[in-house]
C-alpha positions as CSV (number, residue, x, y, z in Angstrom):
1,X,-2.3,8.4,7.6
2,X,-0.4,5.0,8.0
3,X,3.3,4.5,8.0
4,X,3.7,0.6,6.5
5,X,7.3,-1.5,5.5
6,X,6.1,-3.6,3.4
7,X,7.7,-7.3,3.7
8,X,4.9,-9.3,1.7
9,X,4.1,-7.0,-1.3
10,X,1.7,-9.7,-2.8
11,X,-0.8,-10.2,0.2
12,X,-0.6,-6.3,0.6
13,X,-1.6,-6.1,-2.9
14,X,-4.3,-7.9,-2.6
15,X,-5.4,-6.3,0.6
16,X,-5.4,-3.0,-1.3
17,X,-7.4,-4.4,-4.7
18,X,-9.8,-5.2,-1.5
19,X,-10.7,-2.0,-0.5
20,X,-14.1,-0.9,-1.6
21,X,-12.6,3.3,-1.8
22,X,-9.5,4.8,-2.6
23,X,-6.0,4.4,-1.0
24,X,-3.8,7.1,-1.4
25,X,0.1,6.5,-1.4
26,X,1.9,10.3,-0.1
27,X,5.2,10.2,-2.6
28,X,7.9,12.2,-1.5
29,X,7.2,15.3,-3.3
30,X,3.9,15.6,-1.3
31,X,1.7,14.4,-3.9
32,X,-1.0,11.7,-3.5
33,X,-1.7,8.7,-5.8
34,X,-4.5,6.2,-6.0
35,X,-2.6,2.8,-6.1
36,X,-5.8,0.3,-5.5
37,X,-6.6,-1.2,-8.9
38,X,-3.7,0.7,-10.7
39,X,-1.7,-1.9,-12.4
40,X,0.7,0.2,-13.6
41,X,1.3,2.2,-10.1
42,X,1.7,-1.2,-8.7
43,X,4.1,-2.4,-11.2
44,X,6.6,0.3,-9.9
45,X,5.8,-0.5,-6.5
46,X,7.0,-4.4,-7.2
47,X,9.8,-2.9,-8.6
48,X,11.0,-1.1,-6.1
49,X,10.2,-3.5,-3.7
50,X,12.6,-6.0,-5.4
51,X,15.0,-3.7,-5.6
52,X,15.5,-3.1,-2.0
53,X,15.7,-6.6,-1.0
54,X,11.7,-7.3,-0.8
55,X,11.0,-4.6,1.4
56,X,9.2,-1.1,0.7
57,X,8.3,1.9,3.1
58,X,5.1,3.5,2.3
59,X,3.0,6.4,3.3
60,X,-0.8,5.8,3.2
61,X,-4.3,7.9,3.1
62,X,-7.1,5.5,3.3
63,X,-10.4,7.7,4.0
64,X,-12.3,4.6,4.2
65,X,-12.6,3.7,7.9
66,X,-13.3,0.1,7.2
67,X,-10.8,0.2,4.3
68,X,-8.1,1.8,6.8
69,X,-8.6,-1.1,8.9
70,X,-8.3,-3.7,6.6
71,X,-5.2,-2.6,5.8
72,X,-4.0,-2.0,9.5
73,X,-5.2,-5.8,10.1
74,X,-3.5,-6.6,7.0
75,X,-0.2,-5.3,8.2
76,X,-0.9,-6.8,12.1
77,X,-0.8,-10.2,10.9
78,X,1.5,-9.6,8.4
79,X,4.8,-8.8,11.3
C-alpha cells in the first residue's frame, strides 16, 4: 500500500495506464477499485483533482512489484 498527493494528475495517469496488472485505489469506505484503464474511474479522479486546486490524496494497492515501482518512481520524480 502507497499513500500518494497527487500534484500532476496527467503523468500519474499515464503511469497507471502503464502498468501491466491491476492498481487498486482504497476509497474511504474500505472498498478497493481498479482505476488503471477505467476511463470512467479516472474521469472522477480529474474531477476531484480540479476541484481541490490540482491536488488529490490517494490510497494505493499495486500487487505488481514492478508495477508498484513504477509508480513509486513515478511519484519520486514527480516532488
Amino acid at each position: 500500500m502507497v499513500k500518494l498527493n497527487i500534484l500532476n494528475m496527467k503523468n500519474f495517469l499515464d503511469t497507471v495506464n502503464s502498468c501491466s496488472g491491476k492498481v487498486n485505489m482504497l476509497c474511504p469506505d474500505g472498498k478497493k477499485q481498479s482505476i488503471n484503464g477505467e476511463e470512467k474511474i479516472q474521469g472522477s479522479l480529474w474531477r476531484q483533482y480540479s476541484q481541490n486546486k490540482n491536488c488529490l490524496r490517494l490510497v494505493l494497492e499495486v500487487p505488481n512489484p514492478t508495477d508498484y515501482m513504477n509508480i513509486v518512481s513515478y511519484y519520486a520524480g514527480d516532488c
